[in-house]
N, C-alpha and C positions, 0 to 999 in steps of 0.2 A: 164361093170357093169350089174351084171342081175340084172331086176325087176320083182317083185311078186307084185300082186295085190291081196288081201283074206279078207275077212270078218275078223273084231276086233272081237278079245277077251274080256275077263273080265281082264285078265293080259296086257293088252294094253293098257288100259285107263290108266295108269301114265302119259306115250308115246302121247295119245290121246290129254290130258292134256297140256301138253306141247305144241305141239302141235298149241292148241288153243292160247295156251297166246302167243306164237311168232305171230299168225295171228291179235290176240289183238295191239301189237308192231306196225305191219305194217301198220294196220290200223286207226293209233295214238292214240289209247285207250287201252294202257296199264293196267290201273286199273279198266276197266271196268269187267274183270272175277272174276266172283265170285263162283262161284261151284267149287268142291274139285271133284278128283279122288271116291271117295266113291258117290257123287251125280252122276259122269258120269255112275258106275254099278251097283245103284239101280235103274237110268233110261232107261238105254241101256240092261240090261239083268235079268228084273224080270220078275214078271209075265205078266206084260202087256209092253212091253216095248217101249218108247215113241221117239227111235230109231232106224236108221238099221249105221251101220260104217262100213266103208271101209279103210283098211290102205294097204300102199305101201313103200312094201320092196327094198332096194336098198343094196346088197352083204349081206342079211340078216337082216339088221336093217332098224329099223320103219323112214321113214324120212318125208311121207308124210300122208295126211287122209282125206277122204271125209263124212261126216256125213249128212244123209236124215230121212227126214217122210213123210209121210201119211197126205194130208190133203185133202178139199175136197171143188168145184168148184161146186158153182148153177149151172153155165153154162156147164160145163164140165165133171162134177164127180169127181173120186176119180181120186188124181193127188200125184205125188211127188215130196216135195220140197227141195232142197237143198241146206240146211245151210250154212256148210262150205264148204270149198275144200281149203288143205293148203299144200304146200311142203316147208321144210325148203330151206331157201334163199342157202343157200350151193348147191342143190340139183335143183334149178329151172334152166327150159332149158335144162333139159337131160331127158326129154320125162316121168320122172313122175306124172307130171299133166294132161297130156294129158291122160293118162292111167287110172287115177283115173277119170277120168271124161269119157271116154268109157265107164267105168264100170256103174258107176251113170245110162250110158242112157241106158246101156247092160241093167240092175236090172229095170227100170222105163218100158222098152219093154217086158221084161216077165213078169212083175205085170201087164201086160195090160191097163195101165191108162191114159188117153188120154189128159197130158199134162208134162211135167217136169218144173218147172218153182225154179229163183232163183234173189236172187239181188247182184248186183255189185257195188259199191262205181262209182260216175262218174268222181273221179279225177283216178281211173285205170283202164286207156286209152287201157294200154297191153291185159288185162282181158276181156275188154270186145268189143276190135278189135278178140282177141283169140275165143271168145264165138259169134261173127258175122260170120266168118270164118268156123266156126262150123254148121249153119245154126238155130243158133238161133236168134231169133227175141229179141233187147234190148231197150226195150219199153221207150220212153223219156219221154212220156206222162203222164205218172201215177209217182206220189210220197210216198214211204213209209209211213207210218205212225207208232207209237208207244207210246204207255204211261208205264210208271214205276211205279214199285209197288209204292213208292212212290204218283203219282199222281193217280194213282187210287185211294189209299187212300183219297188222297185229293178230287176227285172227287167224291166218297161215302159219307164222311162225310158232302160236300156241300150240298148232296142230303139228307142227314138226315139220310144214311142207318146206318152210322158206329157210 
């Protein structure tokens, strides 16, 4: 099997897409995607664009993809983070994840930025025994946090803004 590793396209985000809603699956939130193909490439390839993508080809076809940003550490500077990283189940174990994930720390070493940082579900154990392995540090200590449009609304209107 050869593997390619290469920057997405705008013709790749169907692929991209996909992609994601299988990672959606595995991650037992199926219904949680909500962006179409058309949201991934006016984000990923306009004028300012609010991603970088990385897909990995296996005898030609798209099987795997890692998608990063830019964001930016009081402590540290400009850092990049990493969204996803997904290889179709078919396809795991034959060294495409690991390849998309060089690449991630290749791209985070030539932007010079003096951190990569990502999260891992704690029930996958594989993921992030693989990402210790690696020499990354899988912080116990700190918890996600997140609000949804939803609750943000609800948390503006409480305030009187909306």
């Amino acid at each position: 099997m050869e593997i390619n590793i290469r920057d997405a396209r705008k013709e790749d985000m169907g692929e991209v897409l996909e992609l994601i809603q299988e990672l959606a699956v595995f991650e037992k939130e199926p219904e949680a995607v909500i962006i179409d193909e058309n949201d991934l490439i006016r984000d990923g390839f306009g004028e300012h664009p609010a991603f970088h993508c990385f897909v990995a080809e296996a005898d030609g076809k798209i099987e795997g993809m890692a998608l990063v940003y830019y964001r930016y550490s009081t402590w540290k500077g400009k850092t990049v983070h990493l969204e996803d990283l997904i290889v179709r189940e078919a396809f795991r174990g034959k060294g495409l994840g690991s390849a998309l994930y060089t690449e991630v720390i290749k791209y985070a070493a030539s932007e010079k930025v003096k951190r990569t940082e990502w999260v891992v579900l704690n029930w996958n154990k594989d993921a992030a025994d693989f990402y210790r392995r690696s020499g990354a540090d899988v912080m116990e200590d700190w918890d996600t946090v997140q609000m949804d449009e939803k609750a943000m609304h609800q948390f503006l209107e409480k305030k009187g803004i909306l």
